[in-house]
C-alpha positions as CSV (number, residue, x, y, z in Angstrom):
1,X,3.8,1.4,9.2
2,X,7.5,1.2,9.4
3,X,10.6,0.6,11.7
4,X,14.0,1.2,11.1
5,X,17.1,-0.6,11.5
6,X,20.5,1.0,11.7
7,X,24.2,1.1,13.1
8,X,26.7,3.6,13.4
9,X,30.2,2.6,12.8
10,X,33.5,5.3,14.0
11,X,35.3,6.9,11.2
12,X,39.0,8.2,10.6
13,X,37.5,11.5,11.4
14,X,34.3,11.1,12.7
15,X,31.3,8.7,12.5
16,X,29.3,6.8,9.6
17,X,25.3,6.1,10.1
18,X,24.0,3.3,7.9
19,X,20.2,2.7,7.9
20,X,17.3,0.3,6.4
21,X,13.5,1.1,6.7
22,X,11.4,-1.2,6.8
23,X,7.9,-1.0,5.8
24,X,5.2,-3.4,6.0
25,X,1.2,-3.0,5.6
26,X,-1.7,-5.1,4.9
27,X,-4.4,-5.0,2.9
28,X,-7.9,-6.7,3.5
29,X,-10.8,-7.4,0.9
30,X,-13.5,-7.3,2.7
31,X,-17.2,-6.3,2.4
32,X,-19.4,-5.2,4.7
33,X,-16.1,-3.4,6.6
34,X,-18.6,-1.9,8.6
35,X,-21.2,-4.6,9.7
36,X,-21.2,-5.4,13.3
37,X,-21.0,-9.2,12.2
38,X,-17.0,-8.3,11.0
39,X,-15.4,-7.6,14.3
40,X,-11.7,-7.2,11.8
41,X,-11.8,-3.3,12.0
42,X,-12.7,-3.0,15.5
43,X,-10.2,-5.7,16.7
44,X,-7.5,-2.7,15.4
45,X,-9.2,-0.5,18.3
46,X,-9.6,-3.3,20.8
47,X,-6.2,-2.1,22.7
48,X,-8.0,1.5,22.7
49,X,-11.6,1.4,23.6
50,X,-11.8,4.5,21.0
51,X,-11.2,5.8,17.9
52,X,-10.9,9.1,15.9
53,X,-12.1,8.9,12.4
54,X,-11.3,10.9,10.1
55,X,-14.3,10.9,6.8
56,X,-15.1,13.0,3.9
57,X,-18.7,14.9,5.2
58,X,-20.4,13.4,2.1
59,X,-19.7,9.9,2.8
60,X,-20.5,10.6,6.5
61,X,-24.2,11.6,5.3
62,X,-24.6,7.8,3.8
63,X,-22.9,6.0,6.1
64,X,-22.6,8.1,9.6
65,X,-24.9,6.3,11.0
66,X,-24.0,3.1,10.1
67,X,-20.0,3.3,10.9
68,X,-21.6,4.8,14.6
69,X,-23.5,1.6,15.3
70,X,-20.6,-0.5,14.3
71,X,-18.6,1.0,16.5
72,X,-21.1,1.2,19.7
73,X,-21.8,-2.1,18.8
74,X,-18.1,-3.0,19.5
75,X,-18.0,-0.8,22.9
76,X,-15.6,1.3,21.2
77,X,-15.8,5.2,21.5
78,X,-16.2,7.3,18.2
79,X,-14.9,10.7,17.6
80,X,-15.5,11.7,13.9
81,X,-14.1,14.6,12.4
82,X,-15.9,15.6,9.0
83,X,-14.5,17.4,6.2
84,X,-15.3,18.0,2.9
85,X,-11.8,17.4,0.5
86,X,-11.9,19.2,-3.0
87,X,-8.6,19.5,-4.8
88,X,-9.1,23.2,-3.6
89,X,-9.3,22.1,-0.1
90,X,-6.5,20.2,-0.3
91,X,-5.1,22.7,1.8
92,X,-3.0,23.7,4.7
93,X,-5.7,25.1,7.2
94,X,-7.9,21.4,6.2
95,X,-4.4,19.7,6.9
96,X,-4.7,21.8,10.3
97,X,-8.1,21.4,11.1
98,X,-7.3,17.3,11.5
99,X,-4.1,17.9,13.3
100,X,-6.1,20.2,15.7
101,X,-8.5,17.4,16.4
102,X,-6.1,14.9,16.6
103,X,-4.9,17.2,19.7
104,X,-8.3,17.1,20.9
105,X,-8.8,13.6,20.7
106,X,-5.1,13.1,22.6
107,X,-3.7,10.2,20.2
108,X,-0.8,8.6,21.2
109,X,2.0,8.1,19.6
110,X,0.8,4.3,17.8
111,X,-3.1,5.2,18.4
112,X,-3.9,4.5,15.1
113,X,-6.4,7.1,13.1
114,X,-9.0,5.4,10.7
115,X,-9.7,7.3,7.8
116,X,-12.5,7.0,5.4
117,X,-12.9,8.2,1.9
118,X,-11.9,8.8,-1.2
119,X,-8.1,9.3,-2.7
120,X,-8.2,13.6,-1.3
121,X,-9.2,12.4,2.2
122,X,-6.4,10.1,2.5
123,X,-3.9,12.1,1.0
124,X,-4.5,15.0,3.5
125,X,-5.3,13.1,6.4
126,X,-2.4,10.9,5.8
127,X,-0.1,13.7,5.8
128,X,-1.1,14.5,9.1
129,X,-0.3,11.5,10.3
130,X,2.8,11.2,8.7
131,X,3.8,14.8,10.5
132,X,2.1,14.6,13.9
133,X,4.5,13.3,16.2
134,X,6.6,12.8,12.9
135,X,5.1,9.7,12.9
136,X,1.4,8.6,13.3
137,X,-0.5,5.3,12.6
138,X,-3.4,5.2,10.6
139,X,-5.8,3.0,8.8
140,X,-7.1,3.1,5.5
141,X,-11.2,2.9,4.2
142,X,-11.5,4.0,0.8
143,X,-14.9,4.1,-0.4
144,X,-14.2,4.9,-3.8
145,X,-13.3,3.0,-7.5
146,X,-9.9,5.3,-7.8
147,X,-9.6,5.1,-4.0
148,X,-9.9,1.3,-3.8
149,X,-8.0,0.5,-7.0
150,X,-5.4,3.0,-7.6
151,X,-4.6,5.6,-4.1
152,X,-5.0,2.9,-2.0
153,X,-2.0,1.2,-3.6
154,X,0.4,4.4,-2.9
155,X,1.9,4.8,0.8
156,X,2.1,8.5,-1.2
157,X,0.6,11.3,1.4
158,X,0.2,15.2,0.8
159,X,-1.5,18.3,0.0
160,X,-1.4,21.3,-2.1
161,X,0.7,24.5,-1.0
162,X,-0.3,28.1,-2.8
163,X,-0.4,27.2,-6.6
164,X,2.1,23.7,-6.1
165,X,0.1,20.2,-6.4
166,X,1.0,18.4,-3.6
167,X,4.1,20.3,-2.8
168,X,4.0,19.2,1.0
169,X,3.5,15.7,1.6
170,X,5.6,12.4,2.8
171,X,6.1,9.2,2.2
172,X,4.2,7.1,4.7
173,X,2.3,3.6,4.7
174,X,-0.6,3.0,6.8
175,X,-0.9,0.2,9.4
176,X,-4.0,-1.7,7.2
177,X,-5.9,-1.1,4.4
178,X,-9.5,-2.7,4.4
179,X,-10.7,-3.2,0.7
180,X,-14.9,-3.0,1.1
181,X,-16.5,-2.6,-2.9
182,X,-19.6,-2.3,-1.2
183,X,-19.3,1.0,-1.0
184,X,-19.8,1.3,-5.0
185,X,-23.4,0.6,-3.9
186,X,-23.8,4.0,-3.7
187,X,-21.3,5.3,-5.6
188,X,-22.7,7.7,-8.4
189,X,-22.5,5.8,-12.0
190,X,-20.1,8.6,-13.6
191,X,-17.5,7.7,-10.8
192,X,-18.2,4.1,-11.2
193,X,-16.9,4.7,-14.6
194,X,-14.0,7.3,-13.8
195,X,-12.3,4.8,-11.9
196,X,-13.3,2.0,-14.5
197,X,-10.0,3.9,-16.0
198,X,-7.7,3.0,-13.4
199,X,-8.2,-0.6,-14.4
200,X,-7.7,0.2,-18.0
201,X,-4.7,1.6,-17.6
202,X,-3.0,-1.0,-15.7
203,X,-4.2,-3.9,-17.8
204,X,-3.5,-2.4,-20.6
205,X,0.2,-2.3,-19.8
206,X,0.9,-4.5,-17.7
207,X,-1.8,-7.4,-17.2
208,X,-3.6,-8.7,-20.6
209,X,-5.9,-11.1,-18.4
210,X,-7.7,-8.2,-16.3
211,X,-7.8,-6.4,-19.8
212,X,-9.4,-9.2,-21.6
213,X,-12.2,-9.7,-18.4
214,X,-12.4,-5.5,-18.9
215,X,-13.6,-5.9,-22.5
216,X,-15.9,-8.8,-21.8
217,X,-17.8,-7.6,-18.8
218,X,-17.2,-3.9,-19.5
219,X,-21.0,-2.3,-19.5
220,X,-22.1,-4.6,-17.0
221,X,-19.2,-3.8,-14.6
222,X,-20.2,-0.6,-14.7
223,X,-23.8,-1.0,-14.6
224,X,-23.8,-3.1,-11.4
225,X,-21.2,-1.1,-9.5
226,X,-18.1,-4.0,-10.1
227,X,-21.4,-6.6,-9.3
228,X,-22.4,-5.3,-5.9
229,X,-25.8,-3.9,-6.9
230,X,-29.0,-5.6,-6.1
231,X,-29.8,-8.0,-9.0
232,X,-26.4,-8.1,-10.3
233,X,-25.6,-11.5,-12.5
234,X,-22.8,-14.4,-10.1
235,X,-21.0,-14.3,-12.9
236,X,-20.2,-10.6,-13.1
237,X,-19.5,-10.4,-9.3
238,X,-16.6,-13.4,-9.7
239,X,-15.0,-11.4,-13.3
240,X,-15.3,-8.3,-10.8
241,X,-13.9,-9.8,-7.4
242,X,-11.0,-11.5,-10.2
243,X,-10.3,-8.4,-11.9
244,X,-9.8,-5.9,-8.4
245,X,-7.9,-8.4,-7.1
246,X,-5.7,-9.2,-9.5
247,X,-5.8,-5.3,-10.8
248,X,-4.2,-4.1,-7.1
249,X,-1.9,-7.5,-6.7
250,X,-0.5,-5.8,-10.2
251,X,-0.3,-2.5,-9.4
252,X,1.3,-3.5,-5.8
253,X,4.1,-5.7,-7.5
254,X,4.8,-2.6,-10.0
255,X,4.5,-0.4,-7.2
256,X,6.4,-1.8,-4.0
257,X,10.4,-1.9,-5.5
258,X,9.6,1.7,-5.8
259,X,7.3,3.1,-3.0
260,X,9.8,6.5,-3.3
261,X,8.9,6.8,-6.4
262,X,13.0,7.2,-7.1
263,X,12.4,5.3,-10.3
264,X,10.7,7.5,-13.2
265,X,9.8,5.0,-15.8
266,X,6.7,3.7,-14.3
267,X,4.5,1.6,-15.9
268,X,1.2,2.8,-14.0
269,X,2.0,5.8,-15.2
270,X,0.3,4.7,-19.2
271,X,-2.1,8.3,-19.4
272,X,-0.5,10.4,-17.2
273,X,2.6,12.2,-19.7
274,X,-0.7,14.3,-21.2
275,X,-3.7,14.2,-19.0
276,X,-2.3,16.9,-16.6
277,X,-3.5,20.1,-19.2
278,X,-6.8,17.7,-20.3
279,X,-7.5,18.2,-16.6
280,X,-6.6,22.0,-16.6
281,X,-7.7,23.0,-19.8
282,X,-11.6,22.9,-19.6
283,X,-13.6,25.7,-17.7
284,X,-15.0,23.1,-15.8
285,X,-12.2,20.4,-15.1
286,X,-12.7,17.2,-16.6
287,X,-12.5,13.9,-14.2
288,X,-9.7,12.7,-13.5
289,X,-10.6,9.2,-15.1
290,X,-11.7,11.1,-18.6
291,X,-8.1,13.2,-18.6
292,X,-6.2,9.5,-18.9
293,X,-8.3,8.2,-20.9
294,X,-7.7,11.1,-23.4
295,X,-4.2,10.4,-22.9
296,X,-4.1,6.7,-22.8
297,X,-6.1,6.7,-26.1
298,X,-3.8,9.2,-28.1
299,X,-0.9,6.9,-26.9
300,X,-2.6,3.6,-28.0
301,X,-2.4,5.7,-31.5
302,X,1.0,6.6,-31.1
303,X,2.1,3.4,-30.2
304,X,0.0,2.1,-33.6
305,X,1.6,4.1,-35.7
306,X,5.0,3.0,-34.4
307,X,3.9,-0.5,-35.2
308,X,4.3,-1.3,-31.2
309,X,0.2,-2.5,-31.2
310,X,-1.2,-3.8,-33.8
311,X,-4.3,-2.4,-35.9
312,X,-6.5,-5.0,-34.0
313,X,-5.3,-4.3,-30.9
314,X,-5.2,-0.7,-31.5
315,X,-9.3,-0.4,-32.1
316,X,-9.6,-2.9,-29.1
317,X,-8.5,-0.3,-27.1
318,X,-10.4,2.3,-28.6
319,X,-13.5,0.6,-28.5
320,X,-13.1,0.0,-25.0
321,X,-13.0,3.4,-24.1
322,X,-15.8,4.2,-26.1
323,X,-18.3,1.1,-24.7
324,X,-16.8,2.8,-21.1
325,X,-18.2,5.7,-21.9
326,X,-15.0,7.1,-21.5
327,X,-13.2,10.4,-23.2
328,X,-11.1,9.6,-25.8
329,X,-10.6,13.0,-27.1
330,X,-11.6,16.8,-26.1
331,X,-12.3,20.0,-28.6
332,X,-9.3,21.6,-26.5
333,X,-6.9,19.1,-27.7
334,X,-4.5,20.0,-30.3
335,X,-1.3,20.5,-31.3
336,X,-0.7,23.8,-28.3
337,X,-1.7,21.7,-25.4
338,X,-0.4,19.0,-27.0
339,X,3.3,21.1,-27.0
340,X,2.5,22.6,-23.9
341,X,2.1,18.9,-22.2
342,X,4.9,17.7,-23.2
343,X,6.8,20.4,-22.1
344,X,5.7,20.9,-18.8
345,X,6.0,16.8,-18.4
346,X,9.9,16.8,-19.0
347,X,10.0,18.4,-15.5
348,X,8.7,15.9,-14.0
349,X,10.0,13.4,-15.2
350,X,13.7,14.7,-15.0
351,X,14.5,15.6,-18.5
352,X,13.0,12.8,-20.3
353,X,9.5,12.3,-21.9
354,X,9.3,8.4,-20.3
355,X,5.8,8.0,-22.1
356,X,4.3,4.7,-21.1
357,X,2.5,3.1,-24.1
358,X,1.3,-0.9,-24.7
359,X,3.7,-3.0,-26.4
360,X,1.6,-5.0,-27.4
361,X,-1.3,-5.1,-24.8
362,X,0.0,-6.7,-22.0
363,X,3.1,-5.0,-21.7
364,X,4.9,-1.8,-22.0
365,X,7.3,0.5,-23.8
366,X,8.9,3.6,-22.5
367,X,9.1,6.3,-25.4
368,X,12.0,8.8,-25.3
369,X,12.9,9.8,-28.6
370,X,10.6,10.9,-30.8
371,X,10.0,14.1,-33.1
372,X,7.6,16.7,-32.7
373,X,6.1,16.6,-35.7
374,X,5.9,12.7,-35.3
375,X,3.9,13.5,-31.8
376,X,1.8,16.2,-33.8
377,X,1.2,13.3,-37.2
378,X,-0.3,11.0,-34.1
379,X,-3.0,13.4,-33.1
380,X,-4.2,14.7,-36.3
381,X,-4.7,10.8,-37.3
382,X,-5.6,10.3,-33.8
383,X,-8.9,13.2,-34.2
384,X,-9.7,11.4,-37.5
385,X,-10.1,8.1,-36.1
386,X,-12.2,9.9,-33.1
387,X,-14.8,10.7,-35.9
388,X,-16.2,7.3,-36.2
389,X,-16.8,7.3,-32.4
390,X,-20.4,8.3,-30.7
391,X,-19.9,12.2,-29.6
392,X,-16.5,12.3,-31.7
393,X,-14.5,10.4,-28.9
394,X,-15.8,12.7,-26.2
395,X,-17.3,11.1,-23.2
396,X,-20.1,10.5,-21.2
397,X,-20.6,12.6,-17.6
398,X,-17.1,13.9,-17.8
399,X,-17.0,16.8,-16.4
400,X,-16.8,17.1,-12.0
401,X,-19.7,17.7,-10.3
402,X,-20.6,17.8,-6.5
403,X,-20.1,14.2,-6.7
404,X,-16.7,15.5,-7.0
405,X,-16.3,16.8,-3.1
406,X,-18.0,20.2,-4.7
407,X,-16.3,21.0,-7.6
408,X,-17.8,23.4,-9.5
409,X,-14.9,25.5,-11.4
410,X,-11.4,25.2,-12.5
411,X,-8.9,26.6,-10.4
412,X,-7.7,29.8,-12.7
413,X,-4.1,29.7,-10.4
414,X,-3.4,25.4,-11.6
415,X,-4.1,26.6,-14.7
416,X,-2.0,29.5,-15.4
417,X,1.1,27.5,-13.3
418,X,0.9,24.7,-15.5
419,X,0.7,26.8,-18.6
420,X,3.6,29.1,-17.4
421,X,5.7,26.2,-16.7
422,X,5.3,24.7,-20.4
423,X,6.2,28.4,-21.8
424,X,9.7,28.3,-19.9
425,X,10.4,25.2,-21.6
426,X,10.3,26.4,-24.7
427,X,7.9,25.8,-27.3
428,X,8.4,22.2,-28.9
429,X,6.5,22.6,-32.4
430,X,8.7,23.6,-35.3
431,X,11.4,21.2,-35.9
432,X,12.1,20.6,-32.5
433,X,13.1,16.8,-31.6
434,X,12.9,15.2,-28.0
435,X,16.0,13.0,-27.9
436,X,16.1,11.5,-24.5
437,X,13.7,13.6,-23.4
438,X,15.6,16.6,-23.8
439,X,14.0,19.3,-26.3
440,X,16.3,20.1,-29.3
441,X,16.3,22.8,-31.9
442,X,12.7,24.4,-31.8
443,X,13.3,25.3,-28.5
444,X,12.6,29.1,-27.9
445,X,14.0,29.4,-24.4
446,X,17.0,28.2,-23.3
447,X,16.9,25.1,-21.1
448,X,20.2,25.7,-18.9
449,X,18.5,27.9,-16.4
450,X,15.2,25.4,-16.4
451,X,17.4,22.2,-16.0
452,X,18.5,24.0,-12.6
453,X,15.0,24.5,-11.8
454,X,13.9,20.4,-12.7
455,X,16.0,19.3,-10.0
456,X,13.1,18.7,-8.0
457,X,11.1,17.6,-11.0
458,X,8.7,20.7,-11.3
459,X,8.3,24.4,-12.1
460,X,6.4,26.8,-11.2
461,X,3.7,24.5,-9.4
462,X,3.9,21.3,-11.9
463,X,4.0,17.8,-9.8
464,X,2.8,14.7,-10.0
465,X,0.0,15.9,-8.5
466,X,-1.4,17.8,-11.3
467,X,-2.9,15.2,-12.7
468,X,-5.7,14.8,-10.3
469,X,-9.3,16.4,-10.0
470,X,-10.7,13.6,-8.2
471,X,-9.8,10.7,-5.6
472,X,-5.7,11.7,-5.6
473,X,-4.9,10.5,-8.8
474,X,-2.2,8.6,-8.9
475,X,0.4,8.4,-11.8
């Protein structure tokens, strides 16, 4: 939540307004959010005697029942609206259909809404906090790994508008976020490991500790669920509390000097210059998690080639991936949506390529300049190394699912606007050059007329948000 302090001071000709936000919210690891023994949720309802929850439908089917007890249980009224958030119901009318029953319910102004779900559910339903009453309270229950990990970080709220990724949204911080990794329990093994890639990329770059527990534990982290399956060794459950702990505390301290995002070089955003086509490209999208990872491994070989990582630490990354089960290359790959990617990035990142890369592990590098044909060198090395991996670098279970919220095909309209987008820019192959992110030479368009356009970091649809299938990805 936030308050805001500010004075207004008379002028020669008129007035000046000077004002500070401030914003404060807490976060809670706790397991077992929902047992009646853990009075911590329900104490934010006390004031109340009710409560409107807002849950994805699938996560209602495993745990209705038990969030309904809890609350009864704490002589607190439930009213649950159920939804089922895709990235293609990331919508307007879904964004509707919660304001509508937040009308219903009658919330007050500070009546705060709990929502439960993955990264889609708490974008939208976020967003409709942040615009009822301009301003609404809400809580935060993610139940998944890119939920927990990565959206739950972000005080980032929206949804999509016609073919624009999160074209509508806000900027607005829930009262409390309650951490419960119980939930991985039941969380299918292929999302287990999509969000195991939320952790990579953050180590990677910015915490070498959580990296080296990663590569220690890896198969048994995501055998076990991060150790909260039945059966699941002590010692794994410690590495696992240690490394989602100290994973968020990371990503918060990268995260909080910039909540408006009005910094662009962002560390946490190591496999995100890419992904956004890896994710578009494929009939059926890949996960979110898979479409970094494709990106955060061709980096690791860009940044080895510029001498940034080492050899070692270069196949240290790789084989990490790989043990993950996680994509480290795709047939559709090459040096066209390699081009295209870059292109369409520059938009969104004002003019410059800002491509996060490991410097060495641990760290990071921003890269700005750089030739094309340096970019294209990387990737035809990069498909050669992918040869002496199982499946050629590709991964396992990437594709969406219905453990997805439903997915089941690409969205035609994402990709065309993404691919439009990266044909304005001009085509970068040839002997084009990227000097501070601006494309040089090979460019077949001019850029005068799309440098009025990046203004607002985009064309044609291309956001930030492309670069999520699953769980609001978060770059």
């Amino acid at each position: 939540m936030s308050d805001l302090t500010a004075t207004v001071n008379e002028t020669k000709n008129g007035f000046h307004v000077e004002g500070y936000e401030k914003i404060s919210y807490d976060f809670t690891f706790l397991d077992g959010v929902f047992n009646p023994e853990n009075p911590q949720l329900a104490e934010c309802y006390t004031r109340w005697g009710r409560v409107l929850a807002v849950t994805d439908l699938n996560v209602y089917n495993v745990y209705g029942e038990q969030i309904e007890r809890y609350f009864e249980h704490h002589g607190i009224e439930l009213k649950v609206h159920k939804t089922k958030i895709g990235e293609k119901a990331k919508t307007i009318p879904t964004f509707l259909s919660i304001v509508d029953s937040m009308t219903e319910f009658g919330i007050y102004r500070k009546e705060p809404v709990l929502v439960v779900g993955g990264g889609l559910v708490t974008d939208v339903a976020g967003f409709a906090c942040a615009a009822y009453r301009r301003n609404t309270n809400f809580i935060r229950v993610p139940t998944t790994v890119i939920g927990l990990i990565d959206a739950s970080v972000s005080i980032k709220v929206a949804v999509n508008y016609g073919n624009y990724k999160n074209r509508l949204g806000a900027y607005h911080a829930p009262m409390h976020t309650f951490l419960d990794f119980t939930f991985l329990r039941t969380l299918p093994t292929a999302q287990i490991r999509n969000g195991f890639a939320e952790l990579i990329k953050i180590s990677t770059c910015s915490h070498l500790d959580t990296f080296n527990l990663l590569d220690k534990y890896c198969e048994q982290l995501i055998e076990t669920g991060f150790g909260r399956t039945d059966g699941a060794p002590k010692e794994v459950r410690e590495a696992a509390d240690k490394i989602n702990k100290e994973g968020i505390h990371e990503m918060l301290k990268l995260e909080t000097p910039n909540l408006h995002e009005i910094g662009l070089d962002r560390v946490i955003a190591y496999g995100h210059t890419w992904s956004p086509m890896h994710e578009l490209v494929p009939e059926t999208p890949l996960r979110h998690g898979h479409a970094i990872s494709i990106d955060m491994a061709y980096s690791a070989t860009l940044a080895n080639n510029r001498k940034l990582i080492s050899d070692e630490e270069h196949r240290r990354i790789l084989n990490l991936f790989s043990r993950a089960g996680l994509s480290m290359d795709h047939p559709q790959f090459d040096e066209d949506i390699l081009d295209k990617g870059t292109a369409a990035i520059l938009k969104t990142r004002d003019g410059k390529l800002r491509a996060a890369v490991p410097n060495p592990i641990g760290s990071c590098t921003f890269i700005n300049d750089i030739e094309v044909s340096e970019l294209n060198d990387a990737l035809r090395r990069h498909k050669k190394l992918m040869k002496e991996y199982p499946r050629n670098g590709e991964g396992l279970e990437a594709y969406v699912d219905a453990s997805d919220t439903g997915y089941t095909d690409n969205n035609k309209h994402e990709v065309q606007a993404l691919e439009k987008a990266a044909e304005e820019a001009g085509s970068l192959n040839g002997n084009g050059h990227i000097h501070g992110g601006r494309a040089e030479n090979g460019v077949s368009n001019g850029t005068n007329d799309i440098k009025k356009k990046m203004a607002n970091g985009s064309v044609n649809g291309l956001t930030n948000g492309t670069n999520g299938f699953t769980n609001g990805a978060r770059a």
